[in-house]
Every structure is written in C-alpha cells, then in structure tokens.
SEDO-898810 format. One record per residue (C-alpha): y, z, x; residue in one letter. Coordinates in steps of 0.1 Angstrom, whole numbers, padded with zeros to 4 digits, always signed. Layout:
REM SEDO-898810
YZXa
...
***
This chain:
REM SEDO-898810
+1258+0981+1784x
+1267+1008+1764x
+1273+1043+1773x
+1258+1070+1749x
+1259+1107+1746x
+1259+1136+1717x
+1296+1137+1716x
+1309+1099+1720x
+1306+1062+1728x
+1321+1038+1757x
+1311+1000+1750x
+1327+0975+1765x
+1364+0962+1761x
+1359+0930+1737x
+1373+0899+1758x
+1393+0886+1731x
+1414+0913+1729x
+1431+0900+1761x
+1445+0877+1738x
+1464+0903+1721x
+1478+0922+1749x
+1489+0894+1766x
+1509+0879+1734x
+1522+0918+1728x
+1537+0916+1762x
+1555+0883+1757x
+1566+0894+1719x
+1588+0925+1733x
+1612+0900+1750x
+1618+0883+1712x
+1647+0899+1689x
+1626+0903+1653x
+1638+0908+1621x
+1613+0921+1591x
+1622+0917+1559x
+1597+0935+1530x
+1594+0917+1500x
+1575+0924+1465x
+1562+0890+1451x
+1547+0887+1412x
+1515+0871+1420x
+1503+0880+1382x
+1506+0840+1373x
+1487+0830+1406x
+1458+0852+1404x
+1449+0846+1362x
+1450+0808+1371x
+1428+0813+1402x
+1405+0834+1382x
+1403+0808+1357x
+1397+0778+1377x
+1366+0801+1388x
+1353+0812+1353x
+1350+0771+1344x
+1342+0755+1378x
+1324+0786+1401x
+1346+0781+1426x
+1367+0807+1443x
+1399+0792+1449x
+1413+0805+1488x
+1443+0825+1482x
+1457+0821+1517x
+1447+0784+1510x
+1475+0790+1482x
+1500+0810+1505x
+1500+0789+1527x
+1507+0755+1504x
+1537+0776+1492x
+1543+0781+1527x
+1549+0746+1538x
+1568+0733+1510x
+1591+0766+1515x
+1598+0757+1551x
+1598+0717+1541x
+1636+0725+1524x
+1644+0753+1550x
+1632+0737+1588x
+1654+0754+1611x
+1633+0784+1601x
+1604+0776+1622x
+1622+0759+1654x
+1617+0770+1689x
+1639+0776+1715x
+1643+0750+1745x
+1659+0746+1781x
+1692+0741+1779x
+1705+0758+1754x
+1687+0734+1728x
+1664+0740+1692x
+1636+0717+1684x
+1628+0716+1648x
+1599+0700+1640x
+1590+0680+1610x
+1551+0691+1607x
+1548+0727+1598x
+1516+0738+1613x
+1505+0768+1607x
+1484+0791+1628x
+1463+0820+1608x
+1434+0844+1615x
+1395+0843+1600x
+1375+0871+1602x
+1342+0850+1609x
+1306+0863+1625x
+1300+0855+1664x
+1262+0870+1674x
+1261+0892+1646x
+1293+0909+1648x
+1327+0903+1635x
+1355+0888+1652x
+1389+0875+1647x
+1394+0839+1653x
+1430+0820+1648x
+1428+0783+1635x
+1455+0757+1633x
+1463+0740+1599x
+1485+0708+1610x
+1512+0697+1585x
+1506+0719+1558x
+1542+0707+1541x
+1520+0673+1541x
+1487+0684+1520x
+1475+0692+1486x
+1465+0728+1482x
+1428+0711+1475x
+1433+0695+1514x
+1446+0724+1531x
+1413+0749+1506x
+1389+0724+1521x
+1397+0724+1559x
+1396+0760+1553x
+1360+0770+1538x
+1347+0741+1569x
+1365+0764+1592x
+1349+0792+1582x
+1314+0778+1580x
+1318+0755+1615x
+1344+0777+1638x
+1319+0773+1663x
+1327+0743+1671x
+1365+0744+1665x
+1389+0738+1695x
+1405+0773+1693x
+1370+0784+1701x
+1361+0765+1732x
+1398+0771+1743x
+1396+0809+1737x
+1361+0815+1755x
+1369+0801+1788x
+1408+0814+1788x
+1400+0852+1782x
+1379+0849+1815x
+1406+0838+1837x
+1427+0868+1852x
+1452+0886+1839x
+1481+0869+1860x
+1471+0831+1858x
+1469+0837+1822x
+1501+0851+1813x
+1515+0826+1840x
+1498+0794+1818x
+1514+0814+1790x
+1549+0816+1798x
+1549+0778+1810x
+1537+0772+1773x
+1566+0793+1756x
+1588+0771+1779x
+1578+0740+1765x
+1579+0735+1724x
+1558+0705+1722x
+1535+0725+1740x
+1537+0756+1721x
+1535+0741+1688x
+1504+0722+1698x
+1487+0756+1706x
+1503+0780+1691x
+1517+0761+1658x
+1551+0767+1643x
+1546+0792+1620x
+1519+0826+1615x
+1507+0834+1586x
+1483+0870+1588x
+1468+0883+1556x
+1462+0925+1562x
+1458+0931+1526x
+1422+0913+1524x
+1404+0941+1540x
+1420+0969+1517x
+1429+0978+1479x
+1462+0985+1466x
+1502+0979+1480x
+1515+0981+1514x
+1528+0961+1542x
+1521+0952+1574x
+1548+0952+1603x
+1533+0929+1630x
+1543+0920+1667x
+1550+0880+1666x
+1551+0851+1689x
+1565+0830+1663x
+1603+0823+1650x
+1586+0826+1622x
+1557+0849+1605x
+1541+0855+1571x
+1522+0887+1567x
+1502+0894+1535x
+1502+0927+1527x
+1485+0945+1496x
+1487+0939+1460x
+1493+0969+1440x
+1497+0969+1397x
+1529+0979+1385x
+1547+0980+1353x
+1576+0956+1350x
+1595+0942+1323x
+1589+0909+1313x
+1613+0891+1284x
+1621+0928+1278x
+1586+0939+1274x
+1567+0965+1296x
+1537+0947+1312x
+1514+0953+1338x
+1524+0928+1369x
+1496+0923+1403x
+1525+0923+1428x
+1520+0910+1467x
+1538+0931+1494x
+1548+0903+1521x
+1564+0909+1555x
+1586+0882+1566x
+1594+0883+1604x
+1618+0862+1619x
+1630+0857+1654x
+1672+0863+1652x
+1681+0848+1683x
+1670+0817+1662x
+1675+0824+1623x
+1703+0840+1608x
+1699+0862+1582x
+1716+0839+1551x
+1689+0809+1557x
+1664+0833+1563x
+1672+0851+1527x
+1670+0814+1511x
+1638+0803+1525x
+1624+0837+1511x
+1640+0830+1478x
+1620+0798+1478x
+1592+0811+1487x
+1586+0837+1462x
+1599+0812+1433x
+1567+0788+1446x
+1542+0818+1448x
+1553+0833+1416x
+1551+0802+1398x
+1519+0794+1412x
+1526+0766+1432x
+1497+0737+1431x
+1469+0758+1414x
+1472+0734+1382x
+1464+0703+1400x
+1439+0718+1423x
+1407+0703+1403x
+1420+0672+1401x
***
C-alpha cells in the first residue's frame, strides 16, 4: 500500500521494471556504437496527413518506421545478426522487430514490448493493422502472459534463464526479435535524441521532430526533421555497413516509403 505524509510518497516498486534492470545489466557487457542522424520527414508526414483528411484514418507512424525499417535491413542483413558459440554469426532472413506500446493495465499506464515478425515481408497496411489490434487486445498477447509470471520469479533464476537465451540466437530472436525500434519523441514536442541502453545488434530510437529551415532546389523552406539514434553492437557491425544501412534508411523514410499504396 502506499506510504503518505506532508512532505513525500513511497508506493511500491512497479514489477515490470525488473525487466529493465535486468536487460541494463546484460547491455554493459555489449560494445555500442550511437550514431545521431537528422532525417527530412516533411514528405512522410503531409502524405500521412492527407490520407487522414480523405479517409479519417490516422495512419501509425512507427507502423511507417518500421516498414522502412525492414526493407533497410532486407539489403543490409548482417546488421541485425547475433553472435553464436564458436566464434560463429547467425543472420537471419526475417527481420522481426521488437518495439514498446504505451497501453492502459487497471487504469494506469504501462509499457508493453510486442514482436512484429518479418516486417521486411509486409505491406505498411499489414504491419499498421497488427499494430492498432495490439494496442486494443495486448491483454491477451504472448509478451503479456510471458512478462506477468517472469517478473515474479527471483532475481537470480531470471537473469540465469536470460543469459541461456542470449546464448542461443534462435532463442533470442524468438523472444527478443532481431532488431528494437523505441520511439521517445511521441511523448514530447520539438528535436532531440534519445541515447538508449540495448540488447540488440541493432536499435532504432525515434527521437523528436523539430522545424528547420533548409534549402530545397536552392529555396529556403521550412523542413519537419526526425532526430533518430542508431545503436549498433561493434563487436558485430562495422562502421562502413553500418553507415550504408543508415543511408538506406533515411533515403526510404525521406521518400516516404509505402504511404502511397497504403489505401489500396
């Protein structure tokens, strides 16, 4: 129960942040790289407008990143494989990635990862769908039945189950995916980035978006631009394939990638 007085407030420790010191502890053995990158959503965000002035419906923007996302890792694998025994890489063919909803649980807000499997697979219609019925049936997800029996276990068996599972890649990408994508900006206004603590060889976070001037065909325009973090782990990626896949990347963002075909 909580603990009240005139000058503060103890409540209890949330469960689910076990989760997170647990994966913070296993992160500080990884050797990450962050690279900060400014990406001219201007494109993406008029056509997402406009598919919602003619059909009232709000198009997901990490639904969009995260199409991008897979078809930018599609030409660039080795950038989300995972170490095995042996001195080996496994490089998977699926990209799935693993993000984080804000959703309500008992009248309060929590965060909840989900799983999108084989995103470099799907339409940005397929991967906006499985989305919004996340969001309105995460009750019933697997990440949520998975999550509320694990946080109960103690602290050792649980980071003991976890480095088995960062052993194993077949194992890891099942619960963990192969790539993180984690949108900060969504709860702010204006630019900035995040710096996060990964898990993953590879991580997307979405920082603000801030309007700036820029010159376009050598006029001065007004430009919506996304601050992005892209973490990498270096004992996997070098820096040269990791500067192409973010090349790639910002060329499908900025070009808005999918959001003509998403009616259809």
């Amino acid at each position: 129960m909580p603990e009240t007085n005139s000058d503060y407030q103890v409540i209890p420790y949330p469960k689910i942040r076990r989760l997170m010191v647990d994966g913070g502890r296993l992160a500080r053995q990884k050797h990450l790289i962050h690279g900060l990158v400014e990406m001219d959503v201007t494109q993406a965000r008029r056509l997402i407008r406009e598919h919602r002035a003619k059909t009232g419906e709000a198009l997901s923007f990490t639904a969009f990143i995260m199409t991008c996302l897979g078809q930018a890792v599609e030409m660039n694998k080795h950038m989300h494989a995972y170490r095995a025994p042996w001195e080996k890489l496994v490089i998977f063919d699926d990209v799935d990635v693993n993000t984080m909803f804000e959703v309500e649980v008992e009248g309060r807000k929590i965060i909840r990862p989900h799983i999108i499997r084989a995103v470099n697979k799907k339409t940005l219609r397929e991967i906006h769908d499985e989305i919004r019925a996340f969001q309105t049936g995460h009750e019933g997800g697997r990440e949520a039945g998975f999550i509320g029996w694990f946080v109960l276990l103690p602290a050792f068996i649980r980071r003991f189950f976890l480095g088995m599972l960062f052993r194993n890649p077949h194992w890891l990408k099942e619960m963990n995916g192969t790539v993180s994508l984690t949108s900060v900006g969504m709860f702010g206004k204006g630019g900035g980035w995040g710096i996060p603590v990964s898990n993953h060889t590879l991580q997307i976070t979405l920082g603000g978006v801030a309007e700036r001037p820029a010159l376009v065909n050598g006029q001065l325009e007004n430009r919506e631009i996304l601050c992005v973090t892209v973490t990498f782990d270096h004992d996997i990626v070098d820096g040269a394939p990791a500067a192409r896949f973010i090349q790639r990347l910002k060329e499908l963002v900025e070009a808005g990638y999918g959001i003509a075909g998403f009616a259809e």
